[in-house]
DRENLUMTOR-722595 format. One record per residue (C-alpha): x, y, z; residue number from 1. Coordinates in nm, 3 decimals, decimal comma. Layout:
<rs>
X; Y; Z; NUM
...
</rs>
This chain:
<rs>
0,000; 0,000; 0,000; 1
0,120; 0,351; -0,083; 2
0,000; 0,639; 0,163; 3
-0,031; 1,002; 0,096; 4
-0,050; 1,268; 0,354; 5
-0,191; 1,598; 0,354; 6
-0,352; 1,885; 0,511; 7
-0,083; 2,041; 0,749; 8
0,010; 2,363; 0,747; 9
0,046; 2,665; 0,966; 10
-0,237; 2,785; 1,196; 11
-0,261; 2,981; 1,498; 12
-0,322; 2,838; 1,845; 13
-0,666; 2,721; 1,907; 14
-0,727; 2,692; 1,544; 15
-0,804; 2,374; 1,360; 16
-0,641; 2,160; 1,049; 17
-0,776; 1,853; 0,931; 18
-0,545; 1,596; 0,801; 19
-0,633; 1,327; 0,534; 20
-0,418; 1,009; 0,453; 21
-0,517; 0,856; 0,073; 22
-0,404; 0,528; 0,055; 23
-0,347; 0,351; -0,298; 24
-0,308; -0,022; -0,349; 25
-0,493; -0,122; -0,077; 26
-0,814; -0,032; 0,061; 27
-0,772; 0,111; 0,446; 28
-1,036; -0,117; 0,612; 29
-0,774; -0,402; 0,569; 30
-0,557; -0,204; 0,777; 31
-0,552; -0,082; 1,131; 32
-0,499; 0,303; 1,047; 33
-0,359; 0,607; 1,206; 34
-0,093; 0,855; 1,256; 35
0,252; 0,946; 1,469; 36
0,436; 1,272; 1,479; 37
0,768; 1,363; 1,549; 38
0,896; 1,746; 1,655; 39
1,173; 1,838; 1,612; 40
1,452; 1,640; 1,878; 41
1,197; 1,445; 1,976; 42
1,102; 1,073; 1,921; 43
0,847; 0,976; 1,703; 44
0,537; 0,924; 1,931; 45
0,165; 0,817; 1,859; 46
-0,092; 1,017; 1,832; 47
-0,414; 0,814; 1,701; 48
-0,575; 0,486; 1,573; 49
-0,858; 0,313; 1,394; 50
-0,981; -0,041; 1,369; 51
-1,045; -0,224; 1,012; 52
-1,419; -0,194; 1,130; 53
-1,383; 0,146; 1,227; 54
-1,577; 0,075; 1,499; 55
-1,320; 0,156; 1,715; 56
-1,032; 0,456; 1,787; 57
-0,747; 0,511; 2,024; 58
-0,600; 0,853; 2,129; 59
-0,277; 0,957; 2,298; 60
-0,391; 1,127; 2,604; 61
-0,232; 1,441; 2,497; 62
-0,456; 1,473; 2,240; 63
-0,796; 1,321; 2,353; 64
-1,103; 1,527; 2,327; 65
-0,951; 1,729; 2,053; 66
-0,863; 1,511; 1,769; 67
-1,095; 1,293; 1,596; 68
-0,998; 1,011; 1,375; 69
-1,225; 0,893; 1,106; 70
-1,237; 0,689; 0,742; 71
-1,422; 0,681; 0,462; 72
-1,357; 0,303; 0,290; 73
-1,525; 0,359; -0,019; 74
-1,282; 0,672; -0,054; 75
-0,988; 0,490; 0,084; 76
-0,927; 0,765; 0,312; 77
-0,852; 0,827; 0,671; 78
-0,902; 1,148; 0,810; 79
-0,767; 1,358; 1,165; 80
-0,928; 1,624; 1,273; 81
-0,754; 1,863; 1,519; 82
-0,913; 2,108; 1,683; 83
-0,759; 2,360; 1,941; 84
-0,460; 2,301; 1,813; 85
-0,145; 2,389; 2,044; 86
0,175; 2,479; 1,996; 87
0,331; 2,175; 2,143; 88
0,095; 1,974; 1,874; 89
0,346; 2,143; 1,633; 90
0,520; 1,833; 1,426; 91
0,521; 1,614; 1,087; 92
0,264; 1,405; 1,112; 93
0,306; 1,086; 0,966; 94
0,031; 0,845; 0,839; 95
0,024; 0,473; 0,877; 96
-0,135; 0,148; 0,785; 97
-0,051; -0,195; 0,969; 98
-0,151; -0,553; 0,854; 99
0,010; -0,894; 0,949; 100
0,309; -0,728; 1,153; 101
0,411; -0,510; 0,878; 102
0,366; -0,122; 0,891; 103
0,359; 0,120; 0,575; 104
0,422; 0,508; 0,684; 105
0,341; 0,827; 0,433; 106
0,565; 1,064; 0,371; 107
0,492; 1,321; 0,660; 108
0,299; 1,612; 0,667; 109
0,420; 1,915; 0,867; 110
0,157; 2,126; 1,097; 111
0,263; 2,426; 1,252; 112
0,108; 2,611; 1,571; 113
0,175; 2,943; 1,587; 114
0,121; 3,082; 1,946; 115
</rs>
């Protein structure tokens, strides 16, 4: 599966972005979806989840209540919504799809909170 991520960009604290992750190849619901993001001299750390159903979603805790991750199968599309955006949420964001122990990343999308 190829993965394509996009949406970031800069936006001021307390705004919103939404994210979107196209994947090609593959359709999403045989993956469990989501995304990580890495600032700068940090490590990599993760920031959401979906099921294949969809049915169900996990959130890092420094994030719950303000992102929302969703799909749309028949567009082969998972989507993050941010919303009061902070400036420690400042990072790339990087996509992800995992099946049978294997993980496929996107390319990284960068978001930038301006405070």
């Amino acid at each position: 599966v190829q993965l394509q991520a996009s949406g970031g960009g800069l936006v001021q604290a307390g705004g919103s972005l939404r994210l979107s992750c196209a994947a090609s190849g593959r359709t999403v619901s045989d993956y469990i979806m989501g995304w990580f993001r890495q600032a700068p001299g940090k490590a990599r750390e993760f920031v959401s989840a979906i099921s294949r159903s969809g049915s169900s979603t996990e959130y890092a805790d420094s994030v719950k209540d303000r992102f929302t991750l969703s799909k749309i199968d028949s567009n082969n599309t998972v989507f993050l919504q941010m919303t009061s955006l902070e400036p420690e949420d400042a990072a790339v964001y990087y996509c992800y799809g995992m099946i049978s122990g294997a993980t496929y990343w996107g390319q990284g999308t960068q978001v930038t909170v301006s405070s």
